[in-house]
N, C-alpha and C positions, 0 to 999 in steps of 0.2 A: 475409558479410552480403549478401543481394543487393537484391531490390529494393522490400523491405519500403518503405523513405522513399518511395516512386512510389506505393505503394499509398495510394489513398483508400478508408476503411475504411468510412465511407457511402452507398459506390455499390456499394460490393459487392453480387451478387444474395446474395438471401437476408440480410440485414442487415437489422435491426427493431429499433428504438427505441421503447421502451414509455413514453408520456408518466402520471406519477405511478405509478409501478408499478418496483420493483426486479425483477420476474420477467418473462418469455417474451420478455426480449431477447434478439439474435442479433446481440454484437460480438465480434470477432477484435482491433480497436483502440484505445487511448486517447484517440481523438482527440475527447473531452468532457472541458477540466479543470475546466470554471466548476463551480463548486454549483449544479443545476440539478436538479431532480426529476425525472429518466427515468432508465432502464434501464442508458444507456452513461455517464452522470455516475458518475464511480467514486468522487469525494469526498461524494458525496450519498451513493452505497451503504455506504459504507467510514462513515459517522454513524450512518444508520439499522440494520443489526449492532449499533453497539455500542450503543446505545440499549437497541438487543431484546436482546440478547443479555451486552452485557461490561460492564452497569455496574459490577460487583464489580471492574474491572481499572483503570476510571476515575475514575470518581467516589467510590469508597471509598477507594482506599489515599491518599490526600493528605491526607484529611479530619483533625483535629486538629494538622496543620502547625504552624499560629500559638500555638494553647493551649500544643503543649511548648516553645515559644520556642527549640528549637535553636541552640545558639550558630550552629553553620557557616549559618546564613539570617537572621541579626540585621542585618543589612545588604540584606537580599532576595537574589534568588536569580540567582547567575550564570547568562546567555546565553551562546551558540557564536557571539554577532556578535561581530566584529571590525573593525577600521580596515583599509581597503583602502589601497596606496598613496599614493595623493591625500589621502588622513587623513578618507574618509568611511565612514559605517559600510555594513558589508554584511554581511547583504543590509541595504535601504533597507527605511526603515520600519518598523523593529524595534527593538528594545532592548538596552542592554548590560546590563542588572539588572533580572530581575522581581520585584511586590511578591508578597510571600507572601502567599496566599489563603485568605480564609476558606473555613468549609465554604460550600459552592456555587458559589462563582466560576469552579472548574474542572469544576464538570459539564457533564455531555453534553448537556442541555436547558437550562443554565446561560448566566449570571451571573443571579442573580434581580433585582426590579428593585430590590427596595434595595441594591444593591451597587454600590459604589464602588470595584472592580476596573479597572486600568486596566494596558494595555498601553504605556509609550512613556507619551506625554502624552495617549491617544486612551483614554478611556472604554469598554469595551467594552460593546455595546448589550445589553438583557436579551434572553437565552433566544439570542444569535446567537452563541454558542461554535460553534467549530469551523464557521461557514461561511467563515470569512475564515480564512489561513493563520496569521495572526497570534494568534487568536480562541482558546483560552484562553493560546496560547502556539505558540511554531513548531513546527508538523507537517509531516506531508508524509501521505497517502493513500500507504500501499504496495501495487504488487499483489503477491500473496507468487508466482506465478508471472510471471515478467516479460515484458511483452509485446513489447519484443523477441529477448529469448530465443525464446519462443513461435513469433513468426513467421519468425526465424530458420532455427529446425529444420524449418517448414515446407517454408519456401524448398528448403532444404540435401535432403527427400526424394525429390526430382525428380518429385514428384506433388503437386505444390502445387494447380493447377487442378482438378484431383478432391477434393482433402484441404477447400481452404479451404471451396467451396459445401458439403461435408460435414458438416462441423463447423456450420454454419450452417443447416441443413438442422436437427439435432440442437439446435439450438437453445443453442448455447454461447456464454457470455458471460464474455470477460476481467476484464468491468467488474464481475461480478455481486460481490455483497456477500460470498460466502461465499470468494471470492478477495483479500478487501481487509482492513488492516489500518491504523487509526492509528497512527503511531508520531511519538515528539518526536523533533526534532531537534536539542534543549538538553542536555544530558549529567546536569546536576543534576536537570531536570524530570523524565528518565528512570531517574536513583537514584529517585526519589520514590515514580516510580510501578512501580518494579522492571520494568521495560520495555527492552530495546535501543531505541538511539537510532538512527536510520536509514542516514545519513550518517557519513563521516568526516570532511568537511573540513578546516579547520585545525584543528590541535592542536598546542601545544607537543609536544617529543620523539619526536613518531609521524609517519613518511612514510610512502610518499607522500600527497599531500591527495589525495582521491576527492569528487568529485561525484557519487557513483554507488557500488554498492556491487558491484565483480566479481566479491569473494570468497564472496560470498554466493548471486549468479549459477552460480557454477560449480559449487557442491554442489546446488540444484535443478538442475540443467543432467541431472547425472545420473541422478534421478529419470524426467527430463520427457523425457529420449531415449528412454528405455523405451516409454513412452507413444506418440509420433509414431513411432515405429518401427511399433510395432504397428499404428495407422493408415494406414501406407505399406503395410505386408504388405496388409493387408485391402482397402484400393482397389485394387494388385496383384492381387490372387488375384480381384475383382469385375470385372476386366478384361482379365482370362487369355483370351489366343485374339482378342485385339479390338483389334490396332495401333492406332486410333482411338477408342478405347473412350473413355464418357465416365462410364459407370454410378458412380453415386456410393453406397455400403453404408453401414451405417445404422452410425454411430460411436457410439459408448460414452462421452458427458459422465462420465460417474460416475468414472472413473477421473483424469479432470484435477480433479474436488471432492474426491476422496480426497487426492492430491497437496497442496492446496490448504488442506485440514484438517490432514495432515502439515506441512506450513508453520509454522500457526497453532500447532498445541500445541512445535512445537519453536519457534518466539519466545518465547512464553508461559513455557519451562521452563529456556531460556536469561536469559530476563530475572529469572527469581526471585534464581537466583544470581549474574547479572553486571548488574545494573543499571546502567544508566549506557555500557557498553562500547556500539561499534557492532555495528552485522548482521554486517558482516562479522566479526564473532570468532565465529562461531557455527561451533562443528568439522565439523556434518552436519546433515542432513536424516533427524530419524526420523520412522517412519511411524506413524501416530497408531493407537493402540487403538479395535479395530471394536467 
């Protein structure tokens, strides 16, 4: 790993943060988590997607919850919080039991205002699902290509200085929506919505706990070498003959949206059949039908 953590992603030359606009940003970093309407906000992008694009994946499959009265939720619906050693819960400000939801309360424009959907003891406010991490339930904003992977391999090409302003140049954005994914972090909530769950954390009879998902890391990992490899070649070959050279070639976004799409439909085809399981059981990375 080098020295990504040093890097400020905002002073990069070539970095552009688009205020109300998911497009013509140019970030390499995460370093936006608030909900915030520009370009590099990846939990703003990772909403508006699924808005446009995945209500079928959201806000449909939960819908009649309550009506079939399910036994396994007659009691509402178990959380992944648990008591920390001191006997508090964590994370904080979350729930050990959600109520089970009417239609709407888990939509993506959702809770409507007559709803009495409540997280914990906190009401949740209409139409502010998913700005808050809590807000219809615990999520997390995934980038299916992990930003430090990403800059990792940068690092690792010995042409990071040419590569980064490249890519930037190109106008490529980690943050961008076509790269981002909601996923719950509740296990049950993600049986529901036939979804991988993000995380592994605690679980009875499964070690180790992960904060993070490596296993999941490492099968994009092999996709995404392909990718920077072939970016190394080509600022190489643009600086053939030029010890000092600094020419920066005109990089190929479309191949890291491909990746990116690969991502998406392998979660999407993993979660039909393993709902509930985390990322990390996903065996590979296929590449999505052109």
């Amino acid at each position: 790993m080098a020295d990504n953590e040093h890097l400020d992603f905002k002073k990069e030359k070539g970095h552009d943060c688009i205020s109300r606009s998911t497009e013509n940003g140019a970030c390499l970093g995460g370093h936006e988590g608030g909900y915030k309407k520009q370009s590099c906000a990846y939990r703003w992008q990772a909403h508006v997607i699924s808005i446009d694009e995945r209500t079928n994946v959201y806000d449909k499959r939960y819908r009649g919850l309550k009506k079939s009265a399910r036994l396994e939720y007659k009691d509402g619906i178990e959380s992944q919080a648990y008591k920390s050693k001191k006997g508090k819960m964590n994370p904080a400000g979350y729930t050990f039991m959600l109520n089970v939801p009417d239609d709407g309360d888990w939509d993506l424009k959702g809770p409507p205002a007559n709803s009495k959907y409540k997280v914990g003891r906190k009401r949740v406010p209409a139409n502010k699902n998913f700005t808050d991490w809590r807000w219809p339930y615990w999520h997390n904003a995934h980038h299916m290509i992990s930003k430090s992977l990403f800059n990792n391999l940068i690092s690792e090409s010995g042409v990071a200085h040419i590569m980064r302003p490249a890519l930037l140049k190109a106008k490529y954005n980690i943050n961008h929506k076509i790269n981002m994914i909601i996923l719950p972090q509740d296990r049950e909530v993600a049986k529901i919505l036939n979804l991988p769950r993000h995380l592994v954390l605690k679980e009875v009879g499964r070690q180790p706990e992960y904060a993070d998902h490596p296993m999941y890391t490492r099968k994009v990992r092999i996709k995404l070498e392909k990718i920077v490899n072939s970016y190394a070649k080509a600022v190489r070959e643009a600086n053939k003959g030029k010890p000092h050279g600094k020419v920066r070639p005109d990089l190929d976004k479309k191949k890291l949206e491909e990746l990116s799409k690969s991502c998406y439909s392998t979660i999407l085809n993993f979660g039909k059949l393993n709902g509930g399981a985390p990322l990390d059981d996903i065996p590979a990375i296929v590449s999505a039908p052109r």
